[in-house]
C-alpha positions as CSV (number, residue, x, y, z in Angstrom):
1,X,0.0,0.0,0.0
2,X,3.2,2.2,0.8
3,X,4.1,1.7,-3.1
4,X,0.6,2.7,-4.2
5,X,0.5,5.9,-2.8
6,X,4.1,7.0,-3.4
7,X,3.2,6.0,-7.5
8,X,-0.3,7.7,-7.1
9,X,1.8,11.2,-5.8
10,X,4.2,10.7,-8.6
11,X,1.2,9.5,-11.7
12,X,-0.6,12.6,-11.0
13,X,1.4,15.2,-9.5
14,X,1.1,18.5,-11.3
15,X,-2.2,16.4,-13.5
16,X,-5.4,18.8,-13.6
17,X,-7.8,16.4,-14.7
18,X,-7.0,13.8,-11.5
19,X,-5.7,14.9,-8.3
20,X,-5.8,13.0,-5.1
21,X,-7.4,15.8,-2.1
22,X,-6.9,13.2,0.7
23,X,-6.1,10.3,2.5
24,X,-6.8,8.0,5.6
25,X,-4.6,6.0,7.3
26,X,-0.8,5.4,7.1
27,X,0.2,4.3,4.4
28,X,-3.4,5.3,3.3
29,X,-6.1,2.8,3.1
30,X,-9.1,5.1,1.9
31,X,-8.2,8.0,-1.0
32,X,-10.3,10.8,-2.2
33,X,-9.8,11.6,-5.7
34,X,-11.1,15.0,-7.7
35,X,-11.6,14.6,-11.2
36,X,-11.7,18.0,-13.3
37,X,-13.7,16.3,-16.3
38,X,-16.8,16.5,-17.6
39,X,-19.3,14.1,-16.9
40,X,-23.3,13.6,-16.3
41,X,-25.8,14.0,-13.5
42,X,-29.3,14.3,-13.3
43,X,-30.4,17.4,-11.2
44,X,-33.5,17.6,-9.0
45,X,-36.0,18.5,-11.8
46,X,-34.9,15.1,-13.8
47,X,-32.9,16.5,-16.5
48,X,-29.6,15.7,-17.6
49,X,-26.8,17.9,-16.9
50,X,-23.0,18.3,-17.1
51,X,-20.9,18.4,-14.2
52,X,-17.1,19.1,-14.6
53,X,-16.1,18.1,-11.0
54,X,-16.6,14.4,-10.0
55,X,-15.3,13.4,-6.2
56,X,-15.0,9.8,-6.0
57,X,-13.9,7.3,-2.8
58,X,-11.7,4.5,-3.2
59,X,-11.3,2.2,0.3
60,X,-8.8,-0.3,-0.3
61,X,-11.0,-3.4,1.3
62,X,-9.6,-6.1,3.2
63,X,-7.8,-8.6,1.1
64,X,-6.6,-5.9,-1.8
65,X,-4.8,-6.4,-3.9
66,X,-6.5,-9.5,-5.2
67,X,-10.3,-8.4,-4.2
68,X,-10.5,-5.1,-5.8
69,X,-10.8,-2.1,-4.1
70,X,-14.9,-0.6,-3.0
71,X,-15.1,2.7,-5.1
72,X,-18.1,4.9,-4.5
73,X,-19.1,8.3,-6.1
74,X,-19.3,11.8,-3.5
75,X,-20.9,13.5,-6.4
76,X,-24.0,12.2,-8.0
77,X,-23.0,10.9,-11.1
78,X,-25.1,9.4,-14.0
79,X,-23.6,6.5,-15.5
80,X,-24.7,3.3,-16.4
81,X,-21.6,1.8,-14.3
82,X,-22.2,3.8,-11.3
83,X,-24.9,3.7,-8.4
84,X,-25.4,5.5,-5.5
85,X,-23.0,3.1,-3.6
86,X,-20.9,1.9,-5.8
87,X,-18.6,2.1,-9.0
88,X,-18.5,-1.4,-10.9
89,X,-15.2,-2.4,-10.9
90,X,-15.6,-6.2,-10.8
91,X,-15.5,-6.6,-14.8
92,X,-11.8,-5.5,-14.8
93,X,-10.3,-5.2,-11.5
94,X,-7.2,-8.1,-11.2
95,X,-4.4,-8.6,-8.7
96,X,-1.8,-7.3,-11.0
97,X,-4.0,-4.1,-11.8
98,X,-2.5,-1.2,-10.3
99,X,-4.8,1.6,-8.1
100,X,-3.4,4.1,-11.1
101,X,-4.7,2.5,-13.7
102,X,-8.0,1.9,-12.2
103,X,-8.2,5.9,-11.2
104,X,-7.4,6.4,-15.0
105,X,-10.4,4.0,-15.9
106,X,-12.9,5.4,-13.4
107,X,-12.0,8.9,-14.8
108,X,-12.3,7.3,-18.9
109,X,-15.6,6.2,-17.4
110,X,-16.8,9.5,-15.9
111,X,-16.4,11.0,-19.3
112,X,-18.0,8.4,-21.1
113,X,-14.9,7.1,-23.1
114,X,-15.7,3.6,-21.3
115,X,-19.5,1.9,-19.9
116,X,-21.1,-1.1,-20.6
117,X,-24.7,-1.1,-21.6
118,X,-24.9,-4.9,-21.3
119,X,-24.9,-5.2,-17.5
120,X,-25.1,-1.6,-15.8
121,X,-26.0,-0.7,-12.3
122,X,-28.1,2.2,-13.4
123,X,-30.3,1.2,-16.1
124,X,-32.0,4.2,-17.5
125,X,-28.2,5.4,-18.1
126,X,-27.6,2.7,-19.7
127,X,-30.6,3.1,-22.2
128,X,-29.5,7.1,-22.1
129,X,-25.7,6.0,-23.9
130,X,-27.2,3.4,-26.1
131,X,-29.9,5.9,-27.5
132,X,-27.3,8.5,-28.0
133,X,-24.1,7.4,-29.4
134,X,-23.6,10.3,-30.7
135,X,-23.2,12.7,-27.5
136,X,-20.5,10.2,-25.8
137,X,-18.1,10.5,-24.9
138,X,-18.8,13.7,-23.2
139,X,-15.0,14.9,-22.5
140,X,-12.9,13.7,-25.3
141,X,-9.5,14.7,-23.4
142,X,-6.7,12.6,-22.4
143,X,-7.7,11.1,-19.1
144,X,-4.4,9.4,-18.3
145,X,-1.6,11.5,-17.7
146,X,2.0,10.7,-19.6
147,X,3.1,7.6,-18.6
148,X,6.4,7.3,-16.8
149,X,8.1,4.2,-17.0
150,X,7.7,2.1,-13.5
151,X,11.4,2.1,-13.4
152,X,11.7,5.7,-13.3
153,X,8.5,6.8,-11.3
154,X,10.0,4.6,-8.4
155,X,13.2,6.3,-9.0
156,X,11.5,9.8,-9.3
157,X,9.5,8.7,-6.1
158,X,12.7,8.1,-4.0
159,X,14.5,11.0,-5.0
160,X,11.5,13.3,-4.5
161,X,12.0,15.3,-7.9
162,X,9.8,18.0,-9.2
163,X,7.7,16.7,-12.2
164,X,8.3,18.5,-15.8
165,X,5.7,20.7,-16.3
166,X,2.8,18.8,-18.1
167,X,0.4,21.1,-20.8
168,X,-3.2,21.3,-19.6
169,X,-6.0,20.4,-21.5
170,X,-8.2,22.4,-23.6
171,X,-10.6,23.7,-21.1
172,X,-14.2,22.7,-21.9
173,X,-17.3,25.1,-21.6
174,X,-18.7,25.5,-18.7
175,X,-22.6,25.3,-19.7
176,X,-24.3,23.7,-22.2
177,X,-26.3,24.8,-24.8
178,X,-29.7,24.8,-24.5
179,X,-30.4,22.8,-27.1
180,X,-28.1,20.3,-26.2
181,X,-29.6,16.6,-25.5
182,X,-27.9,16.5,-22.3
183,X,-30.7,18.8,-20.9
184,X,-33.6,16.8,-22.0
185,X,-35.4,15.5,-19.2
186,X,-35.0,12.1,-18.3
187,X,-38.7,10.4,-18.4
188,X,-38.8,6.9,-15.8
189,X,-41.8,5.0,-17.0
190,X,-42.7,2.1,-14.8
């Protein structure tokens, strides 16, 4: 768990569109991670909106690394891969994954760049993405930030160097047009 967190400080130091905001436990066992991107919610009236800050929690659960780690959303998120207590993670999660690369995935996911329609945890989300192809993903960007060879992030970890500065992504706009689909309201039939 030590090596986790010292390659999570190194993967995403000086990264808008990740950053971990806090910790629990030494070396940390729960993580708190902010993603800048865009993704979906559905706001109190039932319509679809964007959201460009995400806050997700990621408890590495007894027995990690080979059971995978319980991941919930802070933020209300609409996703057909997320619920109100959970993030599926099961369909990918292995021993040798690393807690980067399932950050990175969560945060491909919030954008719409990964979900699967075939077995979701939020169902009208999932009929959402597959009758509207065209709107997703919602934040094209690079989610993952320039990968550093394992070799040298452990060095970079030890020797506690500055990162190079990285370029930051196009910003994205921060409301949506009105006639954009993402506004429609969302209509549960029963």
């Amino acid at each position: 768990m030590a090596q986790d967190y010292q390659r999570l400080q190194v993967r995403f130091a000086d990264w808008p569109p990740i950053r971990i905001t806090g910790t629990a436990g030494l070396p940390p066992e729960v993580y708190r991670v902010t993603y800048a991107l865009r993704g979906l919610y559905v706001d109190p009236t039932g319509q679809i909106l964007a959201r460009e800050e995400h806050v997700l929690e990621i408890n590495l659960s007894l027995g990690y690394p080979k059971r995978a780690p319980q991941c919930r959303m802070i933020t209300p998120i609409f996703h057909p891969n997320f619920d109100d207590v959970t993030v599926c993670t099961g369909d990918f999660w292995a021993a040798s994954e690393q807690l980067d690369d399932l950050i990175i995935r969560i945060g491909r996911m919030i954008a719409y760049q990964e979900y699967n329609t075939k077995s979701p945890l939020n169902g009208l989300a999932a009929r959402w993405a597959a009758e509207h192809p065209q709107f997703v993903p919602v934040d094209p960007r690079e989610i993952a930030p320039p990968l550093i060879e394992r070799a040298d992030m452990e060095a970079h970890a030890a020797v506690q160097v500055a990162p190079a500065p990285v370029a930051e992504p196009a910003p994205v706009p921060a409301e949506l047009p009105s006639s954009d689909p993402w506004s429609a309201p969302i209509v549960v039939s029963e």
